[in-house]
C-alpha positions in Angstrom: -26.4 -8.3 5.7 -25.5 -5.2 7.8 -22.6 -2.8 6.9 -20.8 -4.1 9.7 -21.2 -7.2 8.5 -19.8 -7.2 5.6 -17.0 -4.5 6.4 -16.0 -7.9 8.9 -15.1 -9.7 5.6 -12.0 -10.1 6.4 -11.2 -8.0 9.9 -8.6 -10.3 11.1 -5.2 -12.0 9.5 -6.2 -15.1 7.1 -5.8 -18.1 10.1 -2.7 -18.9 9.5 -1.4 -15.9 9.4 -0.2 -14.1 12.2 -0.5 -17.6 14.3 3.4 -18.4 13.5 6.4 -17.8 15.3 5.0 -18.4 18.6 6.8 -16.4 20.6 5.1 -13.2 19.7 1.4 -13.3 20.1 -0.9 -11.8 17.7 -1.0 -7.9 18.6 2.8 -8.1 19.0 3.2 -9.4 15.2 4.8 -6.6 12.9 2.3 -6.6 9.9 5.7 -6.1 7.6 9.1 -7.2 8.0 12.1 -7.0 5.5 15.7 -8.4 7.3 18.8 -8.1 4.5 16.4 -7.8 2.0 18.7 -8.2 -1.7 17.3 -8.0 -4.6 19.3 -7.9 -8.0 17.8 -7.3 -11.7 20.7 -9.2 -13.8 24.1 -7.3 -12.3 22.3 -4.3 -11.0 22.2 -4.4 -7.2 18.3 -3.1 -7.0 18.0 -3.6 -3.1 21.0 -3.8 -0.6 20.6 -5.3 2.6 16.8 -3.9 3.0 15.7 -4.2 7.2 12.4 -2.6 8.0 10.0 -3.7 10.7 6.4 -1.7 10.6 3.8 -2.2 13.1 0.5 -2.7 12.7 -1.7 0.5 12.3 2.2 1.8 10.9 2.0 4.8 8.2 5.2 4.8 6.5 6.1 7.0 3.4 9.2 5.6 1.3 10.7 8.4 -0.5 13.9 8.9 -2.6 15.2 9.9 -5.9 13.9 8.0 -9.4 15.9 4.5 -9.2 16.3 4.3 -5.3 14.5 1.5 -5.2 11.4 2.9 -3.3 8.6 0.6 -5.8 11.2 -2.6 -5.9 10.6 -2.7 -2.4 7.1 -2.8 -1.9 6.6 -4.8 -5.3 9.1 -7.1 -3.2 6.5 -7.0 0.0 3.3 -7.8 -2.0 5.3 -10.9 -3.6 5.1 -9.3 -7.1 9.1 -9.5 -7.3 11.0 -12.1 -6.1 14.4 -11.8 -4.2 17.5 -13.2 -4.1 18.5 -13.4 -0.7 16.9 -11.8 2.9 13.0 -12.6 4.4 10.0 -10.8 4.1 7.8 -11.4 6.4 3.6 -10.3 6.7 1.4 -10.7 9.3 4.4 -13.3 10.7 4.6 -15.2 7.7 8.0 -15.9 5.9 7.2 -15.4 2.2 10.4 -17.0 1.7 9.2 -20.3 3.6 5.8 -20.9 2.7 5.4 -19.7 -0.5 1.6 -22.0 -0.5 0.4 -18.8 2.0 1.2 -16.2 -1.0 -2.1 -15.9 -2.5 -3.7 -15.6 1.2 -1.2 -13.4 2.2 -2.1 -10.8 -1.3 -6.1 -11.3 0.1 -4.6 -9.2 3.5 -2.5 -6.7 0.9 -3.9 -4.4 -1.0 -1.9 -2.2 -3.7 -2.7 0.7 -5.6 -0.3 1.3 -8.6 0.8 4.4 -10.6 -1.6 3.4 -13.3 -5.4 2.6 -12.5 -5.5 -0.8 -13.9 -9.2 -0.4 -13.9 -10.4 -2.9 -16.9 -11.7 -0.4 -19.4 -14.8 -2.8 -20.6 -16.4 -2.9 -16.7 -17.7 -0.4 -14.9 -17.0 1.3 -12.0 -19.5 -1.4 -9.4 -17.9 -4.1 -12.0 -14.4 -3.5 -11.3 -14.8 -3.7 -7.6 -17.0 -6.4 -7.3 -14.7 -8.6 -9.8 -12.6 -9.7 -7.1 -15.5 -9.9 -4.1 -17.2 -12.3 -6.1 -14.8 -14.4 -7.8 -12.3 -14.9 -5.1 -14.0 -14.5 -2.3 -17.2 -16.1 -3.5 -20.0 -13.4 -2.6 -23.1 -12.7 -4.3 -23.8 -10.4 -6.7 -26.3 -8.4 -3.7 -23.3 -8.6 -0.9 -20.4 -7.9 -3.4 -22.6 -4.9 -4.8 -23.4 -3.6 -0.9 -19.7 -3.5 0.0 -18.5 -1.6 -3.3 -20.8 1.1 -2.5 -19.7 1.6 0.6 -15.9 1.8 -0.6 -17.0 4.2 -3.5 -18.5 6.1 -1.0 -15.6 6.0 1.1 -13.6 7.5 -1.7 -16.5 10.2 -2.1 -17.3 9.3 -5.6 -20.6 7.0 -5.1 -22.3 8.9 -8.0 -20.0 7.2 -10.4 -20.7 3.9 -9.9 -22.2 2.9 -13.0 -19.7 4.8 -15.4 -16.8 3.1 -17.5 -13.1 4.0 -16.6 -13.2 6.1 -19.6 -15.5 8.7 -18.7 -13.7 9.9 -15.2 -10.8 11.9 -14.5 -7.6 10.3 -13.6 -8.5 11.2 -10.0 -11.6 9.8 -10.1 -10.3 6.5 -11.9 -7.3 6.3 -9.1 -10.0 6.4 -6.2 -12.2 3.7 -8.1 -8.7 1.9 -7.4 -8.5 2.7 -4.1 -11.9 1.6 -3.7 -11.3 -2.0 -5.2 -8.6 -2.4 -3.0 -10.1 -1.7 0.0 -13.2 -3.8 -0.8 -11.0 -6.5 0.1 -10.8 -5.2 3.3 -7.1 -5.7 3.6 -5.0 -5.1 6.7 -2.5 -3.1 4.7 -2.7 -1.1 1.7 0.8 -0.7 -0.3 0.8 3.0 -2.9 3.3 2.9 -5.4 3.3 6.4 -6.4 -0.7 6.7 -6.7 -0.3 10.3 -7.7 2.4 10.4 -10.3 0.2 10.0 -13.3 -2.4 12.7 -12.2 -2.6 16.5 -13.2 -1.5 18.5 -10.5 -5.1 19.6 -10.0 -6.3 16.0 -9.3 -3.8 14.8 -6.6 -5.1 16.6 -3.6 -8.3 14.6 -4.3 -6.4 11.2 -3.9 -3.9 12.7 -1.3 -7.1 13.3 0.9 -8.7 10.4 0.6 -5.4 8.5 1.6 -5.3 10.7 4.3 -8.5 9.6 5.7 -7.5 6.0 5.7 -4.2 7.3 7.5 -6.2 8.7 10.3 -8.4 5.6 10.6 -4.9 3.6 11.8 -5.1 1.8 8.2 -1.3 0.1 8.1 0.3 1.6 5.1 3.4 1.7 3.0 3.5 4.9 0.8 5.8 5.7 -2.1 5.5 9.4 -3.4 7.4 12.0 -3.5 4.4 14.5 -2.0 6.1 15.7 1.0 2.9 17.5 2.1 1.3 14.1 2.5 4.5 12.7 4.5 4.4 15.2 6.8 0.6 15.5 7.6 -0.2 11.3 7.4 3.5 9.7 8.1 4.5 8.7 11.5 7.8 7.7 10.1 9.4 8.8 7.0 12.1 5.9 4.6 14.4 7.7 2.9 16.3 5.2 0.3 19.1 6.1 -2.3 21.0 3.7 -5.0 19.1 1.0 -3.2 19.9 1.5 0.1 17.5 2.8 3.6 19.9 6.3 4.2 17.5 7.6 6.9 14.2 6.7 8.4 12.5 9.0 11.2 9.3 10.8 12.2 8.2 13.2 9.8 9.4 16.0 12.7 12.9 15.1 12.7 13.0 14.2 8.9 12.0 17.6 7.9 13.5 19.6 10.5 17.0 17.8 11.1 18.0 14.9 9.0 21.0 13.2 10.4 22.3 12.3 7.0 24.2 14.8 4.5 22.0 12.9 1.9 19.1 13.4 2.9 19.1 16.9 3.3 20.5 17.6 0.1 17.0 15.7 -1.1 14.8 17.7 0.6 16.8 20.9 -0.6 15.3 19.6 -3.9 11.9 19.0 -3.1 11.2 21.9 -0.7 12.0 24.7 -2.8 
């Protein structure tokens, strides 16, 4: 099988995905949607009245203060949290509806966490072919062919046959990059992917993120790296005590936020 070949794995939205609501046709179908999106832990109001709409090929970076509820959200958009109240919709689907489309709907998402989640017993090649061959059923020879062309992707090909345990923390959070994106998914969710790393390893992961960016990669980004907002964003969330307080292109978001908030946040980070 060629490279094209198998990087076609899954180039389009699962079939029924994407086919709903038929008065949009397929390029007009937002690849995320959140309308009055409410989410509460017990009597703490986590998300209020969430409405975000981001295109396909979209770059968004979420960003905020600790307990904004910038990873609720997306844990909320990859079906990892349920809600109370609101829609989510991806690729057209209401996850609120058809709950049977979930699992075919996290095939299409892929999500990189703060913490590797690499299983420490596998190898590199091991970890991201898990998935190719036991959910999408492909051999050994074509699960192995597209792994090494993620790992070399993430520029780290050499470390293929090493366990978790003998790479840096950037290293091991581009191994998860890589198993993400051998899924080939249309839209790849970071929840703070550089958090956990030592300052010298996060331009490493910053640039290979960057790269998918630039390759029109749909993503939802939470971090607080403001260099990588500006440079990869074309629109910048800001959220605070649950709520969306600004959103704008990294231009105006840096140069003249609207909201009193929001500049007293980047006072913070910019100094």
């Amino acid at each position: 099988m060629s490279d094209g070949q198998s990087m076609r794995q899954a180039a389009s939205w699962p079939a029924e995905i994407g086919q709903q609501h038929g008065a949009r046709g397929p390029d007009q179908t937002a690849a995320v949607e959140a309308a009055a999106l409410n989410k509460w832990f017990g009597s703490f109001h986590a998300l209020k009245d969430i409405n975000l709409a981001v295109p396909q090929g979209g770059r968004i970076v979420i960003c905020g203060p600790s307990g904004s509820g910038k990873s609720t959200l997306i844990r909320c958009v990859n079906g990892l949290e349920p809600f109370q109240s609101g829609t989510v919709r991806i690729g057209g689907v209401d996850l609120t509806r058809d709950q049977k489309q979930l699992q075919k709907i996290r095939r299409s998402v892929g999500m990189v966490f703060q913490q590797f989640n690499l299983f420490p017993h596998l190898t590199v090649m091991a970890n991201c072919t898990l998935a190719l061959r036991r959910v999408l059923g492909k051999s050994r020879t074509e699960a192995a062919d597209i792994a090494a062309h993620y790992l070399e992707r993430v520029r780290i090909p050499e470390q293929a046959h090493k366990y978790p345990a003998q790479l840096s923390g950037g290293q091991q959070q581009r191994v998860a990059i890589a198993r993400a994106l051998c899924m080939n998914p249309k839209i790849m969710l970071f929840d703070e992917p550089t958090s956990s790393l030592d300052p010298e390893m996060v331009k490493e992961v910053l640039d290979v993120m960057i790269d998918l960016a630039a390759d029109g990669m749909t993503m939802l980004c939470v971090t607080h790296e403001m260099g990588f907002a500006r440079e990869a964003a074309d629109q910048v969330v800001f959220m605070d005590q649950g709520s969306i307080v600004e959103t704008a292109s990294p231009a105006t978001f840096f140069a003249a936020p609207s909201q009193e908030r929001t500049r007293l946040f980047l006072d913070k980070m910019l100094r």
